[in-house]
C-alpha positions in Angstrom: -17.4 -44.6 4.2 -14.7 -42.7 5.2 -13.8 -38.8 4.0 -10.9 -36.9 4.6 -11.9 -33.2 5.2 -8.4 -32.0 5.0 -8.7 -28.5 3.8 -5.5 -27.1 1.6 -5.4 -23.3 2.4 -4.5 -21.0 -0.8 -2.5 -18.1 -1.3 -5.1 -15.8 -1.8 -3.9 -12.1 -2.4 -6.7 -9.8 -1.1 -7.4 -6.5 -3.2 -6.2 -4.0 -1.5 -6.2 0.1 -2.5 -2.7 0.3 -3.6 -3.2 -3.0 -5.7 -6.3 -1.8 -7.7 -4.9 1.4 -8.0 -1.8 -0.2 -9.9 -4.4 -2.5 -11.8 -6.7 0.3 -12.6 -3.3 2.9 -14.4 -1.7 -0.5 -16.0 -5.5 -1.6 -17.5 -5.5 2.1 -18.9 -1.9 2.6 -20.3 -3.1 -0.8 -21.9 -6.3 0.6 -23.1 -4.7 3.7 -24.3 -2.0 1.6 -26.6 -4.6 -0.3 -28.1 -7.0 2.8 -29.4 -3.4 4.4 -30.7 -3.2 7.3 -27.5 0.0 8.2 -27.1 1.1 9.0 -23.8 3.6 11.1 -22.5 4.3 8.9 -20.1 3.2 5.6 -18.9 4.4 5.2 -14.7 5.3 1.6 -15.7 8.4 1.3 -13.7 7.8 3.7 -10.9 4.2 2.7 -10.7 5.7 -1.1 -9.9 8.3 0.6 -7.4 5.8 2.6 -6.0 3.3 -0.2 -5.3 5.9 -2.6 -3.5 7.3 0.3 -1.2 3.4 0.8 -0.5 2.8 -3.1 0.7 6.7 -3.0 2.7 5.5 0.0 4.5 2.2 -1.5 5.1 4.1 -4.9 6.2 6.3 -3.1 8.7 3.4 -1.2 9.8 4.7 1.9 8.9 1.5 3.8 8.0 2.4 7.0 7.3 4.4 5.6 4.9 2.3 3.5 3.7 -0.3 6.4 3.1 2.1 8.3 1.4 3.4 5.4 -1.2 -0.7 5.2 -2.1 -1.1 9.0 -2.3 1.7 8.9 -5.0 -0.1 5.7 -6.8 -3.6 7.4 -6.7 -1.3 10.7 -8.3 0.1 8.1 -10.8 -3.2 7.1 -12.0 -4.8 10.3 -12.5 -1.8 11.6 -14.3 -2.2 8.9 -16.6 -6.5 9.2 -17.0 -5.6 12.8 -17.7 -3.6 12.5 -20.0 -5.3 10.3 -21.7 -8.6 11.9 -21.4 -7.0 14.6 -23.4 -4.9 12.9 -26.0 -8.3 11.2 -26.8 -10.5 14.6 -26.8 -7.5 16.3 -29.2 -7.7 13.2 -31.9 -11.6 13.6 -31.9 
């Protein structure tokens, strides 16, 4: 018998802060759309420009930089929870 054990590596992305962070405020404007919560605004774009300027800091091992980019997703996110929290308190 013969076996190849030739092992193909995968591109795995690991989850890192910044990434769930961006998952976390995208899976609530989503959320928010769906139950009718209007928001005032959504950080779509600058939520995406934010998170790559996060992982090309991180990459060029600036991290300061890198701190800061995730400081502004983390401020992203709970702009977004906020707002929504109380969208959805005023409709009730």
């Amino acid at each position: 018998m013969i076996v190849d054990t030739t092992v193909q590596e995968k591109a795995v992305a690991f989850p890192t802060d910044a990434r769930l962070t961006h998952r976390a405020r995208e899976r609530l404007v989503r959320l928010a759309k769906k139950h009718g919560v209007a928001l005032r605004q959504s950080y779509g774009r600058k939520g995406k420009f934010a998170l790559m300027m996060q992982q090309r800091y991180a990459h060029a091992k600036q991290f300061d930089r890198a701190k800061r980019a995730l400081k502004t997703l983390k401020t992203y996110l709970g702009r977004v929870m906020h707002t929504s929290r109380a969208r959805l308190r005023a409709t009730i």
